[in-house]
N, C-alpha and C positions, 0 to 999 in steps of 0.2 A: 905920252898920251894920257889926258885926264881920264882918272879909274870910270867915272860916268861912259864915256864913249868907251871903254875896251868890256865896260858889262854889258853895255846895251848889245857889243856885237856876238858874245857866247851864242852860241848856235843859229847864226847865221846861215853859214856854211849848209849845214845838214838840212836846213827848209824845204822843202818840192818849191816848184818854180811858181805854184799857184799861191803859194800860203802870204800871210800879209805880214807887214812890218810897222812899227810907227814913227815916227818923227824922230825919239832919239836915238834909233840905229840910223836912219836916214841922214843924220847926222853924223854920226860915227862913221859910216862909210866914207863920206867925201870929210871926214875933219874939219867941218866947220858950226856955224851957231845955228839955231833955228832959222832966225831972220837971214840967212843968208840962203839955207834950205827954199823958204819959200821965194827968194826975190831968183836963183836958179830955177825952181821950177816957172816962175813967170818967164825968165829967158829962154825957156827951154834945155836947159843945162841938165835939169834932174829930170827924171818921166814924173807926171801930174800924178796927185793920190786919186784913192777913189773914196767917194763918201760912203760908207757903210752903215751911217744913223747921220742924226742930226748932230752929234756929238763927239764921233768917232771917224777920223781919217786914217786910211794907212794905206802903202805901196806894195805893190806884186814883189815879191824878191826877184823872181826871175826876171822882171822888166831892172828893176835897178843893176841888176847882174850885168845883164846885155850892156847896158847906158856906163857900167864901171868898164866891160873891155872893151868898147868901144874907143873910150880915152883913151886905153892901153896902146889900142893899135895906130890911133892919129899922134 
């Protein structure tokens, strides 16, 4: 695993379900590029961010959580 994705994901784990994340854990989770981050969330593969500012996106950890066992279990 490239060092960028195994940094981004250090303290994931310990987040509360409300706290945010940004694109490149979002990536590190599912191992893949940005561009593929956002064309999964247009298919619905990843849950949508939320905008926070004009300039700042990030995801629920808890909603990405659910969306990773989800896969687990299908």
């Amino acid at each position: 695993m490239p060092e960028i994705y195994s940094s981004a994901l250090i303290g994931f784990n310990s987040l509360p379900d409300e706290g945010f994340v940004r694109l490149p854990v979002v990536a590190a989770l599912w191992t893949c590029s940005r561009g593929t981050v956002w064309r999964w969330v247009k298919e619905g593969r990843i849950p949508a961010p939320y905008k926070l500012s004009p300039r700042t996106t990030a995801w629920r950890a808890g909603e990405l959580r659910a969306a990773l066992a989800k896969i687990e279990r299908d």
